[in-house]
Residue, then its C-alpha position, 0 to 999 in steps of 0.5 A: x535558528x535553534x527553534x528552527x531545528x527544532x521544528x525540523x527534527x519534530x517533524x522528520x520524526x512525526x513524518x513516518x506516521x500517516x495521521x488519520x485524519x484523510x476521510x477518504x482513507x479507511x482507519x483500518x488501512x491507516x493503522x495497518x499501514x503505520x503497523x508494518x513499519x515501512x520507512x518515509x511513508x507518503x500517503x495511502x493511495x486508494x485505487x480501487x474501491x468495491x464497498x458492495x464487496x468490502x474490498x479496496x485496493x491500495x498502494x503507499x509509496x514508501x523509503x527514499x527518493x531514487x533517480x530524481x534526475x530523471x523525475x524521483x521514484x519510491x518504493x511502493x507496496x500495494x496492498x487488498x483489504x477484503x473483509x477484515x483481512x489486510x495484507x500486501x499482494x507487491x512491494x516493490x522495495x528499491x532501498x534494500x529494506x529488510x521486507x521479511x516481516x511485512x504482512x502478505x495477503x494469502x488469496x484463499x479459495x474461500x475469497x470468492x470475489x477473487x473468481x469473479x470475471x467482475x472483478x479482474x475486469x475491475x482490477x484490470x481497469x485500475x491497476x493493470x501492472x497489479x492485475x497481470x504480475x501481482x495478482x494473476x500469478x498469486x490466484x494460480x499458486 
């Protein structure tokens, strides 16, 4: 029994780092994810991945489990990498955590593929909530 709590505790404590070992999942998304210290991090979801433009776009759902009577929901914060810049364009937080710190991603003018008709078709396609209430709104600030 003692050994079992052990092994319980281990893993409830290394649960909150995402290893690196998924291929598919660039390290640097791993590591900026594990950076922002977002709390019960399930694993990076990749919805859209442009190599020729060095941009991915991906999500992480993240904290506890809510409403699971009617099928369990998480917070989530979504997230572009273009080129070496990496930050979050949503979360949506449904635990109250303290977000302030989080890195957000700044759309500059000098982002051109972000003025691209190619690219919000694209964006539009694979994540259209991101498309329409994330990313429209941060283009015309």
């Amino acid at each position: 029994m003692k050994a079992l709590l052990i092994i319980l505790f281990l893993t409830s404590v290394s649960c909150n780092l995402l290893r690196d070992d998924d291929e598919q999942t660039p390290k640097s998304l791993i590591e900026f994810v594990n950076s922002e210290n977002l709390p019960k991090k399930q694993k990076i979801e990749i919805f859209l991945d442009l190599e020729a433009d060095d941009f991915i776009g991906f999500s992480v759902q993240y904290g506890n489990a809510n409403d699971c009577p009617s099928g369990c929901f998480y917070s989530i914060a979504t997230g572009f990498k273009l080129d070496d810049k990496i930050g979050w364009i949503d979360v949506q937080d449904y635990d109250e955590n303290d977000i302030s710190d989080l890195t957000y991603f700044e759309i500059e003018k000098t982002d051109s593929l972000f003025y691209t008709e190619p690219f919000w078709n694209e964006l539009e396609n694979s994540n259209p909530w991101i498309y329409l209430n994330a990313f429209l709104p941060k283009l015309n600030e």
